[in-house]
N, C-alpha and C positions, 0 to 999 in steps of 0.2 A: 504494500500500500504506500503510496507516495504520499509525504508529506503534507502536498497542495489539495489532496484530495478531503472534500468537508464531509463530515460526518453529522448524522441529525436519528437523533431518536423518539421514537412514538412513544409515547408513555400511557400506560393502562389507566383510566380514567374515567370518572364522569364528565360532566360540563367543568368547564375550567373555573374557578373564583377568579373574586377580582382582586386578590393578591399575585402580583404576577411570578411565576414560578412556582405556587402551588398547586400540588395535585390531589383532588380528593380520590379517595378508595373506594376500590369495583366498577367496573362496568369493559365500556371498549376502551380501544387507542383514542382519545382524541385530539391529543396536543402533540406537536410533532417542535423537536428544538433542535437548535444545532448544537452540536456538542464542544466543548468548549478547546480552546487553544491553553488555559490553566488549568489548574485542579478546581474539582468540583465537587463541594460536599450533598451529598444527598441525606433526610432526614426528616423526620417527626418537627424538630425546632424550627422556628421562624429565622433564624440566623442562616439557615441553610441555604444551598443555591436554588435545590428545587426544596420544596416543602412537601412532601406527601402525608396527607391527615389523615395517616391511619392508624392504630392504637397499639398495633402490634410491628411498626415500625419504630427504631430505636430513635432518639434524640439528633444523636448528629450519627446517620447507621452505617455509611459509607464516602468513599472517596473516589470521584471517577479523574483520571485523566488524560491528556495524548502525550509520549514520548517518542519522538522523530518519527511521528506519523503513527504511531500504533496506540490506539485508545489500553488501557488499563483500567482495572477496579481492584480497589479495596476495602474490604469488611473495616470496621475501626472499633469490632469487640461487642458487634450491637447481637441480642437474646434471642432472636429468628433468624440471624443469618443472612448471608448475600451467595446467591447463585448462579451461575454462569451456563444454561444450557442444562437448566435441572440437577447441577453439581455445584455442591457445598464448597464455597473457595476457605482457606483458612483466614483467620484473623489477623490483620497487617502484611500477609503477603500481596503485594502488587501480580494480578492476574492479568496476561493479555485478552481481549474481547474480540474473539472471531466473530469477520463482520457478518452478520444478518442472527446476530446472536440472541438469547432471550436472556434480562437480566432479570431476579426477582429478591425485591429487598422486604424480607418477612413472608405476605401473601400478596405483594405489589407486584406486577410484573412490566419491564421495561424490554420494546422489539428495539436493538441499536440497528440502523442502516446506511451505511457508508455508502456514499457516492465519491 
């Protein structure tokens, strides 16, 4: 994957709030974002980059990023888990994200898709 190449993910959702960057819990995709050139926290807090308002996502639950074009995630110790394609990543290891991958932080689930 070349560097230049942007990256945008669906995120499993209802209707979006009007907080921008949160995501409420259950339903389809219906927010699609680009994914970021920094790191990116994902998480239950409002401090977060996205906010997913779910009860059994952790506070601050993960860390997504891109490193010379290749996206990354990392768990940050949250109590459900972060998974990559239905597989439990460990805590604090930085995981690459094969593109068209499913990510799911607790029972949230995120489609990433690289163009």
């Amino acid at each position: 994957m070349d560097a230049e190449k942007r990256g945008e993910a669906a995120a499993a959702a209802g209707a979006p709030s009007s907080r921008p960057g949160q995501i409420p819990p259950a339903g389809k995709p219906t927010v699609v974002r680009p994914l970021p050139t920094k790191t990116l926290r994902i998480g239950r807090a409002e401090d977060n980059d996205i906010v997913v308002a779910d009860p059994a996502v952790s506070r601050h639950h993960a860390e997504l990023r891109n490193a010379a074009g290749v996206y990354h995630i990392a768990d940050l110790g949250s109590n459900n888990g972060t998974y990559v394609n239905g597989q439990r990543i460990p805590a604090g290891m930085w995981t690459p994200i094969p593109p068209g991958s499913a990510l799911r932080f607790g029972p949230v689930e995120f489609a990433v898709r690289l163009e």
